[in-house]
C-alpha positions in Angstrom: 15.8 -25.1 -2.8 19.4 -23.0 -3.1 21.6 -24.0 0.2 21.2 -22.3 3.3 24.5 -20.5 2.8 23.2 -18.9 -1.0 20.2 -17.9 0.3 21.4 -15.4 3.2 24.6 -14.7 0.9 21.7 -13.2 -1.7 19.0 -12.1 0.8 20.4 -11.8 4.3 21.0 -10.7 7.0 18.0 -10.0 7.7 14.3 -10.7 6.5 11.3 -8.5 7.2 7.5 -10.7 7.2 4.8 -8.2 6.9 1.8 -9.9 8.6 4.4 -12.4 10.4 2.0 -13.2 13.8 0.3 -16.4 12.5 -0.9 -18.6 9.8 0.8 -18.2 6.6 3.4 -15.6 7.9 4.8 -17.7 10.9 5.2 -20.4 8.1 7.4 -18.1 6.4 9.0 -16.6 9.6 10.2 -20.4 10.6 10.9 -21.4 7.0 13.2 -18.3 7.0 14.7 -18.8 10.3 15.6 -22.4 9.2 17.7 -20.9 6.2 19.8 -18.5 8.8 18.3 -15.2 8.2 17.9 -12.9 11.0 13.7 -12.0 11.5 11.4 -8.6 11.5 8.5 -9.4 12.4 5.3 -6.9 12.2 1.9 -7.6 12.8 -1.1 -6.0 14.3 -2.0 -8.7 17.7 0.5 -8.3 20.2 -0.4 -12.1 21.6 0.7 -14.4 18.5 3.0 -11.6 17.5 5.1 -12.2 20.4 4.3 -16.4 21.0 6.0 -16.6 17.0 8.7 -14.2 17.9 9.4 -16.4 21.5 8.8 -19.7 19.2 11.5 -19.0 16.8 13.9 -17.6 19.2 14.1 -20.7 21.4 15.6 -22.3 17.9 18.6 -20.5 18.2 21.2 -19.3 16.0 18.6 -15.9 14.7 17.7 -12.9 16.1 13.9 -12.0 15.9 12.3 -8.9 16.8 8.8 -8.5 16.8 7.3 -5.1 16.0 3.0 -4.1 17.0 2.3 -2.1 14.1 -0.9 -1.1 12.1 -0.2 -1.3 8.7 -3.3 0.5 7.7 -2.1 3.4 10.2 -1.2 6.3 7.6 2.4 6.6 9.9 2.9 2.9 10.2 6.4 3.5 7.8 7.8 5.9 9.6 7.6 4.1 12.8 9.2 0.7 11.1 11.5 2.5 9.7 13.1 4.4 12.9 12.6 1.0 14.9 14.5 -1.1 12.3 17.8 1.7 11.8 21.2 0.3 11.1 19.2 -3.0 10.2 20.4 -4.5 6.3 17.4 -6.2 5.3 17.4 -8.1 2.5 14.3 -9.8 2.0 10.9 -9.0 2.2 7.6 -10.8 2.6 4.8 -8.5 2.2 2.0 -11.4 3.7 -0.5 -8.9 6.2 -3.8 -8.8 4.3 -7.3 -7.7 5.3 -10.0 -9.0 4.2 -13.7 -7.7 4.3 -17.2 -10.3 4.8 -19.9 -8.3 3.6 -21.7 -8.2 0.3 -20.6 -5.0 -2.0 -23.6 -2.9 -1.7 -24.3 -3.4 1.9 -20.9 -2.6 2.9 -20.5 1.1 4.2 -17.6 2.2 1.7 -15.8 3.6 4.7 -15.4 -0.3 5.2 -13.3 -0.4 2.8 -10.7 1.7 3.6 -8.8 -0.2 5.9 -8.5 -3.0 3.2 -7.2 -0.8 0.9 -4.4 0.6 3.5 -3.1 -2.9 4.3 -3.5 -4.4 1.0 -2.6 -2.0 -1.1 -0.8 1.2 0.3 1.1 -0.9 3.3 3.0 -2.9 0.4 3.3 -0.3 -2.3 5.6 1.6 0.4 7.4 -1.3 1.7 8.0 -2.3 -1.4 9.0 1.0 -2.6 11.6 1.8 0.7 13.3 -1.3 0.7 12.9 -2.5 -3.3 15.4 1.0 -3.6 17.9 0.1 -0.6 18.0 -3.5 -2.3 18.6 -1.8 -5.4 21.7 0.0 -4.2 23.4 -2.6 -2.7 22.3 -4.9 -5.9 20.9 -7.9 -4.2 17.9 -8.4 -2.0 14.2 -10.4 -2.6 10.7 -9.7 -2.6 8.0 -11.8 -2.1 4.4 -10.2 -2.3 1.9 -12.6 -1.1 -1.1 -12.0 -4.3 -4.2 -14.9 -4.8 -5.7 -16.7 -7.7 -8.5 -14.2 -7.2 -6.3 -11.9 -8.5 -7.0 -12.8 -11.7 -10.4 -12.2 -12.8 -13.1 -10.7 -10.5 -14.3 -12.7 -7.4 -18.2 -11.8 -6.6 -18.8 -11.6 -2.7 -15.0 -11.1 -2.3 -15.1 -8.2 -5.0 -13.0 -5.7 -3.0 -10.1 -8.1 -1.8 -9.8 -10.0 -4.9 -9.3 -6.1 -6.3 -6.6 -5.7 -4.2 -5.1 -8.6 -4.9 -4.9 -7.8 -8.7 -3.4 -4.6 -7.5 -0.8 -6.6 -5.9 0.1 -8.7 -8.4 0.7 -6.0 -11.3 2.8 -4.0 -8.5 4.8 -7.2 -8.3 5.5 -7.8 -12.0 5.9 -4.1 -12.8 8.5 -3.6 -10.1 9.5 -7.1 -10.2 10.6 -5.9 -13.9 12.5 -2.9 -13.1 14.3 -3.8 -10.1 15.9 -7.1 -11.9 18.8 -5.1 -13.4 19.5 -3.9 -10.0 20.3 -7.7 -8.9 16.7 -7.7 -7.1 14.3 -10.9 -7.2 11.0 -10.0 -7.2 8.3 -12.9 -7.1 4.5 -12.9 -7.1 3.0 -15.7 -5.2 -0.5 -16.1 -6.2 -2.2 -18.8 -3.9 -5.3 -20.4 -3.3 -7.2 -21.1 -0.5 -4.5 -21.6 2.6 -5.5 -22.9 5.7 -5.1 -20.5 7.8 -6.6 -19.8 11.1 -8.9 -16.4 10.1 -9.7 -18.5 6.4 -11.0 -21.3 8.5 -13.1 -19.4 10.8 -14.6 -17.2 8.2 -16.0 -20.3 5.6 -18.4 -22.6 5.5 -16.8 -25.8 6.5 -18.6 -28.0 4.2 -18.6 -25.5 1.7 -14.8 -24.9 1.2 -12.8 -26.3 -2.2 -10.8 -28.4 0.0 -9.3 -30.4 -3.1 -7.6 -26.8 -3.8 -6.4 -26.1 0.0 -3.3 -26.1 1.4 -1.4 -26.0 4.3 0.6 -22.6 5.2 3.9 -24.2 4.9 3.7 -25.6 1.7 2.8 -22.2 0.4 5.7 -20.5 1.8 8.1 -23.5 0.7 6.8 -23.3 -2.6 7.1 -18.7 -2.8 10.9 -19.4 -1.3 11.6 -22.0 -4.0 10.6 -19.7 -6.7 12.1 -17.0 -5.3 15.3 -15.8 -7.9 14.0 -18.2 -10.5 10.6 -17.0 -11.1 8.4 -13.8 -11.3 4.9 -15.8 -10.5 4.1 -18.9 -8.6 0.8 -20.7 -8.0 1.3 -23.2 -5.4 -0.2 -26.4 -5.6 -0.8 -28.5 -9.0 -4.3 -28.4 -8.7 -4.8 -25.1 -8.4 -2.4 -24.2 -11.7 -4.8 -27.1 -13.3 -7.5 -24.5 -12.1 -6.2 -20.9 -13.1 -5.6 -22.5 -16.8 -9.4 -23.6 -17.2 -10.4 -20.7 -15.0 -8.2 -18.3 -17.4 -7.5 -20.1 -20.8 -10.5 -22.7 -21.4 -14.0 -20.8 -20.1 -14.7 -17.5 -21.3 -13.9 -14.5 -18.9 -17.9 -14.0 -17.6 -17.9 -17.7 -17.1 -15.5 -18.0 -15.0 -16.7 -14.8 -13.0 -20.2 -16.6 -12.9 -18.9 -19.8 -11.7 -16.4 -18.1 -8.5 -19.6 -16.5 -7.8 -21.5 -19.7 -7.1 -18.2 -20.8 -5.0 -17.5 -17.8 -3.1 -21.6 -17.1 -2.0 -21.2 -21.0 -0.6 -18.1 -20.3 1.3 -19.4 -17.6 3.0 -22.4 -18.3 4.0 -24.3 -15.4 1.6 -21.3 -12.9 3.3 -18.7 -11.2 0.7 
């Protein structure tokens, strides 16, 4: 990784984690903090919200302020941005993500709506607001946290794994535009990440361990790529896995065989 002192020269002084409470986002948040750059962190849960925030405080040497907010709230912008004025941020970590355990013709499609709010609208207007103040000062870095289910579609996760895809093509497409601005965009599609909520919602015998991975080697892996590449798949493994998955079986095959995966992780629950 660049030195400490590149890293906020390029993308300080100050970071923003979308969905920076716990699990892969507090692995960020203290990754970040350990690189010098002052922390916004917004989440939904006001109790690990504020135990991160308190965590990486009594390091020293940052600022952190932790901000309660909805993403999939329809005035959730506004809000962030009158609470974070006069703040330069200059990098971005769009990692809040909802996720939805039901199969797809069960679900109520009301259901649905909330996924699409955090996943999808949530970054599309962070992105947006401070992908164009990056812009004008020529410098800044996005990280939009996408998944390997991105790629083709995921049976019994249909509805996230759509999001996702939405997330990656917003992060390539913009990735492409801002670059002549001097702003990194990079696409992190992981795998499964140990995480608190992925652990609670498989079936522990059921999981692709071989492909899992711990929260902070995901985030060191997105904040090494960051300024060098557009996409990164963390963990060997699981780039062995997305070239079978995407260059060796055909497309339905590979659909078929997530299928079989995913209905075993979940217990028969999207």
């Amino acid at each position: 990784m660049r030195s400490a002192e590149h890293f906020r020269a390029r993308y300080g002084p100050w970071a923003l984690v979308a969905g920076g409470s716990d699990g892969l986002g507090a692995a960020f948040a203290e990754r970040i903090a350990g690189l010098g750059l002052n922390l916004v962190l917004v989440a939904r849960r006001q109790g690990p919200l504020q135990e991160t925030a308190a965590r990486l405080r009594s390091l020293g040497g940052i600022e952190v302020r932790a901000l309660s907010l909805d993403l999939s709230d329809p005035d959730f912008l506004a809000v962030l941005q009158r609470r974070t004025r006069g703040l330069e941020i200059g990098l971005l970590v769009c990692n809040a993500a909802a996720a939805h355990t039901a199969p797809f013709l069960e679900a109520d499609p009301r259901d649905y709506l909330p996924l699409l709010d955090t996943n999808c609208r949530a970054p599309l207007w962070l992105v947006r607001w401070l992908g164009e103040q990056m812009a004008a000062r020529r410098r800044g870095g996005i990280i939009v946290m996408t998944s390997m289910s991105a790629f083709q579609g995921s049976p019994f996760v249909t509805v996230y794994a759509a999001t996702k895809a939405f997330l990656l093509n917003l992060a390539e497409g913009a990735g492409s535009e801002l670059e002549p601005f001097g702003v990194d965009v990079l696409a992190c599609a992981a795998g499964p990440i140990r995480t608190p909520n992925y652990l609670s919602s498989t079936e522990p015998n059921k999981r692709p361990k071989a492909l899992e991975m711990e929260p902070g080697e995901v985030a060191r892996a997105a904040l090494r790529g960051l300024g060098r590449r557009s996409l990164v798949v963390p963990g060997l493994l699981n780039r062995l896995a997305m070239y079978v998955m995407g260059r060796l079986l055909p497309r339905s095959a590979a659909v078929r065989l997530i299928a079989r995966s995913t209905r075993a992780m979940y217990g028969g629950k999207e």
